[in-house]
SEDO-608316 format. One record per residue (C-alpha): residue in three letters; x, y, z. Coordinates in steps of 0.25 Angstrom, whole numbers, padded with zeros to 4 digits, always signed. Layout:
REM SEDO-608316
ALAXYZ ...
END
This chain:
REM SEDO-608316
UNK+0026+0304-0394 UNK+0012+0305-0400 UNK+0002+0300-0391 UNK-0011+0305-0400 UNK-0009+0309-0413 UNK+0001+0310-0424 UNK-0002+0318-0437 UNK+0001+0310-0450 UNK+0012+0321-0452 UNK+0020+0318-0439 UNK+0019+0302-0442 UNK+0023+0301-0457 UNK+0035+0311-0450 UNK+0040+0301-0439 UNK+0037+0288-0448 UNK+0047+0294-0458 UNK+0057+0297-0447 UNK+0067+0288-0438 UNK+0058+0294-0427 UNK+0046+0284-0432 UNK+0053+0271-0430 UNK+0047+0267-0419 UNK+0033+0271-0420 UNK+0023+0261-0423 UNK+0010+0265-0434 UNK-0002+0257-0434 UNK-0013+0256-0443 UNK-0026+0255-0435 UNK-0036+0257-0447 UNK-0050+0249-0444 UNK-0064+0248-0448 UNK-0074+0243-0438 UNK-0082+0236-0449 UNK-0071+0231-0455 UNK-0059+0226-0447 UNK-0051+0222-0459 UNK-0051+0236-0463 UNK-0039+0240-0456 UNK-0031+0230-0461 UNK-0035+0231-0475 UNK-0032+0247-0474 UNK-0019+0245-0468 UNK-0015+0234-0478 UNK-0016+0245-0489 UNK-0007+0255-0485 UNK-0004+0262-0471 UNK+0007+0269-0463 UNK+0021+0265-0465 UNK+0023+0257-0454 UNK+0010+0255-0449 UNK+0006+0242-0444 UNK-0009+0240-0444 UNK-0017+0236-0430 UNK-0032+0230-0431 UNK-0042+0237-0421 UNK-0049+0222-0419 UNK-0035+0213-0419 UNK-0024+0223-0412 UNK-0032+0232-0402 UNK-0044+0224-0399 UNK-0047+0212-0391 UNK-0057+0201-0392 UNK-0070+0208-0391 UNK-0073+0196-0381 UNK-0066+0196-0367 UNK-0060+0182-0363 UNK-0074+0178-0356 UNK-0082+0182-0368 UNK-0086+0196-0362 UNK-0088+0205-0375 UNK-0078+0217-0374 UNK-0084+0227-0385 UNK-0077+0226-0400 UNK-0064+0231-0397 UNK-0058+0228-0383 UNK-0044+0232-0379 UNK-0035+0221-0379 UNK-0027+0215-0366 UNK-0016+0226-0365 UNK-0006+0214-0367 UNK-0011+0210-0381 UNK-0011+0225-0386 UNK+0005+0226-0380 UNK+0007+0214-0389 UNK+0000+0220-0401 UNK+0007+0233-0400 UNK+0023+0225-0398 UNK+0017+0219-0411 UNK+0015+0230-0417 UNK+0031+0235-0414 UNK+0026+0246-0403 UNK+0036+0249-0393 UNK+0036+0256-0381 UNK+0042+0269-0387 UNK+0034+0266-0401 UNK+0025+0278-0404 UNK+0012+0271-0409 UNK+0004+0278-0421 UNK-0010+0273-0425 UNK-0019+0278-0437 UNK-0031+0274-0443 UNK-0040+0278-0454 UNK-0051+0281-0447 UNK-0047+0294-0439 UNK-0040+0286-0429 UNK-0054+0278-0424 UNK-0043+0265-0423 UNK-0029+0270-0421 UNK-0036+0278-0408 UNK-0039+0263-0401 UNK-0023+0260-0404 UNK-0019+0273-0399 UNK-0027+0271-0386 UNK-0024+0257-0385 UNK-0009+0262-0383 UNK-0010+0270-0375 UNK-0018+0259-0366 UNK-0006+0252-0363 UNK+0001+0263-0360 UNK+0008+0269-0376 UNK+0007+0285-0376 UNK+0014+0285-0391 UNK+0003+0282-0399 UNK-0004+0291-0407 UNK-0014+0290-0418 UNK-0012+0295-0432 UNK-0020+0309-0435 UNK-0030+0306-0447 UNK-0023+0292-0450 UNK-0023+0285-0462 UNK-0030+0293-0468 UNK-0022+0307-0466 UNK-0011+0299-0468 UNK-0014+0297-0482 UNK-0021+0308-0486 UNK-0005+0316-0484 UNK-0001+0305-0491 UNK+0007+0300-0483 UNK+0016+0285-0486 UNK+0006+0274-0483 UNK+0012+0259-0486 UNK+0006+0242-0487 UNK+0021+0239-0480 UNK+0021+0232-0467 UNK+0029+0236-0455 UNK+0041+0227-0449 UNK+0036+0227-0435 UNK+0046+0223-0421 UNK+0037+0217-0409 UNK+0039+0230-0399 UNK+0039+0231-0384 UNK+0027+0240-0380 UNK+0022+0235-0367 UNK+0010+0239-0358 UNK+0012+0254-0349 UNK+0002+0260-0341 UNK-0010+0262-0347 UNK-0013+0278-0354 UNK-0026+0278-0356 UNK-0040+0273-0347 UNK-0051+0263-0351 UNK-0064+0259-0344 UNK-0071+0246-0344 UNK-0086+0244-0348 UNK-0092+0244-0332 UNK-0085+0257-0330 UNK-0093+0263-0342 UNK-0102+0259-0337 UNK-0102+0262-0323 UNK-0099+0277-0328 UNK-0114+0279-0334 UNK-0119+0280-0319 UNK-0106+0288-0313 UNK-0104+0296-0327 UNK-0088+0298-0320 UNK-0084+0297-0335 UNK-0090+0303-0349 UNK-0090+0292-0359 UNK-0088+0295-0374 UNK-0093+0286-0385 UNK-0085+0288-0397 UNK-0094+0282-0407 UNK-0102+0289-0419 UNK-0114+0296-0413 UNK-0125+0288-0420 UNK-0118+0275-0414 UNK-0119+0282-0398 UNK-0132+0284-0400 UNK-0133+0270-0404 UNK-0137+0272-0420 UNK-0130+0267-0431 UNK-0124+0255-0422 UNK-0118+0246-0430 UNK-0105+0239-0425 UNK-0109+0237-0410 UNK-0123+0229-0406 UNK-0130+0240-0398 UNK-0131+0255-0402 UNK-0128+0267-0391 UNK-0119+0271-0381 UNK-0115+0270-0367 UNK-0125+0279-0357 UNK-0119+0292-0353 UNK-0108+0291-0368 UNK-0106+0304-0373 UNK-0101+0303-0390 UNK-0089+0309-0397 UNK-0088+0301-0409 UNK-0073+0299-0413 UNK-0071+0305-0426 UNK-0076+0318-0418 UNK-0061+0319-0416 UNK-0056+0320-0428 UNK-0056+0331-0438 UNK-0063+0328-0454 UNK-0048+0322-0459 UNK-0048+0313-0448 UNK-0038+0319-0439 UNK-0042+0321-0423 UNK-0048+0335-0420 UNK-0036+0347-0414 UNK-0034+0345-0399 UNK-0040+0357-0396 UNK-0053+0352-0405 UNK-0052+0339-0397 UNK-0052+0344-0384 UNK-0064+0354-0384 UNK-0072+0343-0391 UNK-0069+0332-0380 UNK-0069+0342-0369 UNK-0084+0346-0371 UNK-0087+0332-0369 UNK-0079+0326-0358 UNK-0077+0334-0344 UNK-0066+0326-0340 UNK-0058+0316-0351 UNK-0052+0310-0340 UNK-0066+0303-0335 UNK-0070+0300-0351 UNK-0072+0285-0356 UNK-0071+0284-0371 UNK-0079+0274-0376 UNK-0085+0269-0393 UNK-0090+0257-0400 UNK-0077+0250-0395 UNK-0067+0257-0388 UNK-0061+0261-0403 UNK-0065+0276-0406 UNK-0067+0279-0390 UNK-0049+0278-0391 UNK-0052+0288-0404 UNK-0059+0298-0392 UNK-0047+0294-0383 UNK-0037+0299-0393 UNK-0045+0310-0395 UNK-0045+0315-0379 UNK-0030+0315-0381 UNK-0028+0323-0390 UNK-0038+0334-0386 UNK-0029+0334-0372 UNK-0040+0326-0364 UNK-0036+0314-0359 UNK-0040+0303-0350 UNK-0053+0296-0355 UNK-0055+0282-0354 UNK-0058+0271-0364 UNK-0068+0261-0364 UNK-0063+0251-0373 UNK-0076+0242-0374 UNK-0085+0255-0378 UNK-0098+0253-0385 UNK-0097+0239-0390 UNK-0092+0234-0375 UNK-0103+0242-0369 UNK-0116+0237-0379 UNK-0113+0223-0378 UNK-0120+0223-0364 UNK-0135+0224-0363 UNK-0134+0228-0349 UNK-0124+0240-0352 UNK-0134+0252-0355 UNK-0134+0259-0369 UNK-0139+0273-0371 UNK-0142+0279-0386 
END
């Protein structure tokens, strides 16, 4: 089972093999300015098998709650929607789930954290993704995949989340260190230009994403990992992960994991949840 990462070597093996038949592969490739990007990448060429998932349609509700309460850009869906997509998408069970990206895994974290939400511990994100995968040439195809309706269904929860008014309850107790996983201009509230209000949360410390992965576009060695979250967090079981939209904070997430650290918790409505409030305060 991999429950993190796979190397591009180790899938290309099992897709080729018997062993392979029943993992899923999902294309999760995005651009925040432009959502049909994905779709358009996926369309001209991907993994064999791969079936493509959009951030904003498959792993997102609307970003208004049902009594118009604005729930930042990309809020988690009911859990029973999300075990409807995945039984679309042929999961099972016993599937092991594998998402790539071409952005470092900035997408394919949130399906992988998603997963593991409603209780999935086979799902792993693809090491360098698209673009490794191409670059070692390996087969890239335009054919769609014959998919059966699967029967995954909802298990205990693996992973911990925190709502807005327990963010903010924890700037007076500071029981938890909260990590922004944003670019460092946009924490401290420059260069903002996808949410309405620049800054951060009071009391946020920053660890921009990419700042785990390596020039290629693979994630850093465990052991690179570890000393590098370690100096920041004296206890990742008492961390909440936050970003712009509870996205790149899963990236963080999957990070922790592989350094050994686990236990942090997401905030799913982040930034753009937290900024649509003028009473919430903003620190830059």
């Amino acid at each position: 089972m991999y429950t993190t990462l796979i190397s591009t070597a180790d899938l290309a093996s099992q897709l080729s093999s018997d062993a392979g038949r029943n993992w899923i592969v999902l294309d999760c490739r995005h651009d925040l300015m432009n959502p049909d990007a994905g779709q358009t990448a996926y369309d001209a060429g991907h993994l064999p098998g791969a079936q493509f998932v959009h951030l904003d349609q498959r792993l997102s509700a609307p970003k208004l709650s049902a009594d118009g309460v604005f729930r930042g850009r990309h809020p988690l869906p009911e859990k029973e929607a999300f075990i409807q997509t995945l039984r679309d998408l042929g999961i099972n069970h016993d599937s092991q789930v594998i998402a790539y990206d071409a952005q470092g895994g900035m997408f394919a974290a949130r399906l992988w954290w998603m997963l593991r939400w409603v209780g999935h511990a086979a799902v792993a994100v693809l090491d360098g993704g698209f673009p490794v995968w191409t670059a070692q040439q390996l087969p890239v195809t335009t054919a769609q995949p014959s998919v059966r309706l699967g029967n995954i269904s909802t298990q205990p929860s693996l992973v911990g989340q925190v709502n807005v008014d327990q963010v903010l309850a924890n700037i007076d107790t500071q029981e938890c260190t909260l990590i922004d996983a944003r670019a460092a201009d946009r924490y401290r509230g420059e260069n903002e230009t996808i949410d309405p209000v620049g800054g951060h949360i009071p009391g946020a410390l920053n660890r921009f994403f990419k700042d785990n992965l390596q020039a290629d576009g693979r994630f850093k060695t465990a052991p690179e990992l570890n000393a590098e979250w370690r100096a920041l967090l004296p206890d990742p079981g008492k961390a909440i992960m936050q970003c712009g939209s509870g996205v790149t904070a899963c990236h963080n997430l999957l990070a922790l994991e592989v350094a050994g650290l686990p236990g942090a918790a997401l905030y799913p409505g982040s930034w753009s949840e937290w900024c649509a409030d003028p009473s919430r305060p903003v620190a830059r």
